[in-house]
C-alpha positions in Angstrom: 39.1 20.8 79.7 38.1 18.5 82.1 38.5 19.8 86.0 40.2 23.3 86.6 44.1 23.1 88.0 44.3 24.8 91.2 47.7 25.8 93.1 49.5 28.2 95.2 53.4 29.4 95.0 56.0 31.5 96.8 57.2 33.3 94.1 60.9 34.9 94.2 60.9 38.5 93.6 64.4 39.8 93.1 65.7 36.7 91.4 62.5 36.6 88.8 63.3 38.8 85.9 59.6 39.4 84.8 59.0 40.5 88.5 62.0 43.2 88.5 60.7 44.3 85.4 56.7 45.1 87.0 58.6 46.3 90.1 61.2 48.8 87.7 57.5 49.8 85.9 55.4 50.1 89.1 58.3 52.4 90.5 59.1 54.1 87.1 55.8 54.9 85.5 54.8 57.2 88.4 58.0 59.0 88.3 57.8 59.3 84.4 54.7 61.2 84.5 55.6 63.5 87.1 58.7 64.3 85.2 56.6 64.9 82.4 53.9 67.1 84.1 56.7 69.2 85.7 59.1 69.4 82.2 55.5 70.4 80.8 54.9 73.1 83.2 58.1 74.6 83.2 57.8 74.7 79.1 54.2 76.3 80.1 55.5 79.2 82.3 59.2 79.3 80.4 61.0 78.6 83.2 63.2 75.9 80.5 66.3 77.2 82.5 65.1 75.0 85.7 65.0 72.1 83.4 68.3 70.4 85.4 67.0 70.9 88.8 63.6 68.8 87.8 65.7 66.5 86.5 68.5 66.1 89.1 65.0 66.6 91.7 63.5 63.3 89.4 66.4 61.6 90.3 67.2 61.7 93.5 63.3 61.2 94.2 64.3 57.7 92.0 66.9 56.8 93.5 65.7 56.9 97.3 61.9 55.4 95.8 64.7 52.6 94.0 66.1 52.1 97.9 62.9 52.0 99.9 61.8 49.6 97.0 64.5 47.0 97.6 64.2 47.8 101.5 60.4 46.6 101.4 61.2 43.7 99.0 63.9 42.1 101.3 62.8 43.0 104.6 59.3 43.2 104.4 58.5 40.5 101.7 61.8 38.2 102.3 62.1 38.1 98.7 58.9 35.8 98.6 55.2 37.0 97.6 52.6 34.3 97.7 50.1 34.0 94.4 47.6 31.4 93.3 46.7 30.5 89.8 43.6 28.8 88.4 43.5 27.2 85.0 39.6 26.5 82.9 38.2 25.9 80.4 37.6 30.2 80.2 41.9 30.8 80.7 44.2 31.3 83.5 43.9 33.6 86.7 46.3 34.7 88.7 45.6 36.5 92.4 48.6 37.9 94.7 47.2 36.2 98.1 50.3 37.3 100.5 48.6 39.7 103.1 52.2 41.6 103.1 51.3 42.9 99.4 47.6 44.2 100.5 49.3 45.9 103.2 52.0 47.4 101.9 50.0 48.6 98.8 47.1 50.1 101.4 49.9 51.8 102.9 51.5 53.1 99.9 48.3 54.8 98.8 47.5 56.1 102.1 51.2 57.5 102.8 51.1 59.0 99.4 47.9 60.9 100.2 48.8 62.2 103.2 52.3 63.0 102.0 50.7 64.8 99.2 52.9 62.8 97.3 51.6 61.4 93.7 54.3 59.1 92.9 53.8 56.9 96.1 50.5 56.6 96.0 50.2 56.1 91.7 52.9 53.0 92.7 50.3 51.7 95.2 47.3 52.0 93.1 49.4 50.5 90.3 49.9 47.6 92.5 46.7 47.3 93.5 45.3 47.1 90.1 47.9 44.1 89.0 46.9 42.2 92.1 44.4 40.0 90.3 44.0 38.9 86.2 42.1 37.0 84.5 43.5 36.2 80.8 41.5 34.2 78.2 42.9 31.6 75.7 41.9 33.8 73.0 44.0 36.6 74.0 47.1 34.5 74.2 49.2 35.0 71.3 52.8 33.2 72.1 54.6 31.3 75.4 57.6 31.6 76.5 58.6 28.8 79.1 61.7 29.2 81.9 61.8 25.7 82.7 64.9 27.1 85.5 62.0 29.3 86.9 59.3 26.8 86.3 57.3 29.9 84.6 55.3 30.5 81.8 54.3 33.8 80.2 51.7 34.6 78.2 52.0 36.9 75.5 49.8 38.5 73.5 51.7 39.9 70.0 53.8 42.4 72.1 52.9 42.2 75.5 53.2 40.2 78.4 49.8 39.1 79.5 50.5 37.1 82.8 53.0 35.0 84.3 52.2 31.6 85.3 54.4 30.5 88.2 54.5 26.7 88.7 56.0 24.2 91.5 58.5 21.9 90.1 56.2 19.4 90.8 53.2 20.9 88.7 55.2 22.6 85.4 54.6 20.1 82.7 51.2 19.2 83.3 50.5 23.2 83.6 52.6 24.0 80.6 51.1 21.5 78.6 47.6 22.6 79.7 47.9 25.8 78.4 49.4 24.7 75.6 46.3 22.2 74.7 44.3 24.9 75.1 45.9 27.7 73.2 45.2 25.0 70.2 41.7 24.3 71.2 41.1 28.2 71.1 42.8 28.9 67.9 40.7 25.7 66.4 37.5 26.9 67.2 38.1 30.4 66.4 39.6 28.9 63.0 36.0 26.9 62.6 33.6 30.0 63.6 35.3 32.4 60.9 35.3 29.6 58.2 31.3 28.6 58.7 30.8 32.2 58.8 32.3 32.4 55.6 30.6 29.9 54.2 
């Protein structure tokens, strides 16, 4: 790969399907483990009767989290969070640069702390850690292309490593970047294991 393929994108949150799904997960996941911890613990003490006022508790906590989410999203973020991507000859990384999202995860963790509450502050550490990737060409498995959304993901066999957000302008030379070197990465990785064979 000749130079690297620098660019920065406004990326639509509640009309971008892999977004609702990281936002459903960085909501969920939190709320999933302290449903778990507390089912556990009732099990624990044999309290199993309180089983439906955990889970009606679970929820309601859901659905107001599910609110403040979609509050936060339109009024705070307009629907919009800023990312850049870089492309090398290593892979692709992808950093959220909008000062709103550092803020607002800060805030989460903090406000969790001091509410003593666990599923705020595990949503903003979640966030925090998906902030920045870095995925290599031998990690990525598979593409699937949105030309609509002017996206790429990159999958590993199951998984979705990254998303690659484009400009209309920049899609098909990006997509076809990855895609060159996706091939170059399989090639050499092809060559190593048949000299070491040899």
């Amino acid at each position: 790969m000749s130079d690297p393929i620098a660019w920065t994108v406004n990326v639509p949150l509640l009309t971008t399907p892999i977004i609702v799904r990281q936002l459903a997960a960085v909501t969920m996941i939190p709320l999933a483990i302290l449903a778990l911890l507390l089912i556990g613990l009732a099990w624990l003490e044999g309290n199993l009767h309180q089983l439906g006022a955990i889970l009606r508790a679970i929820l309601g906590v859901s659905a107001i989290l599910l609110v403040l989410v979609l509050a936060a999203v339109v009024l705070f973020f307009n629907n919009r969070m800023t990312v850049s991507f870089e492309i090398d000859a290593d892979g692709v990384r992808s950093r959220v640069v909008d000062r709103r999202a550092k803020f607002g995860r800060t805030l989460a963790i903090v406000l969790g702390a001091l509410a003593r509450n666990p599923t705020v502050a595990g949503a903003g550490l979640l966030a925090r850690s998906n902030s920045s990737r870095f995925t290599g060409w031998d990690e990525i498995r598979s593409l699937e292309t949105d030309q609509k959304r002017h996206s790429v993901l990159l999958r590993s066999n199951r998984l979705v490593l990254d998303a690659v957000f484009c400009t209309e302008d920049n899609f098909t030379d990006v997509k076809s970047t990855i895609e060159k070197a996706i091939h170059r990465s399989r090639k050499a990785t092809r060559n190593n294991s048949e000299s070491g064979n040899t």
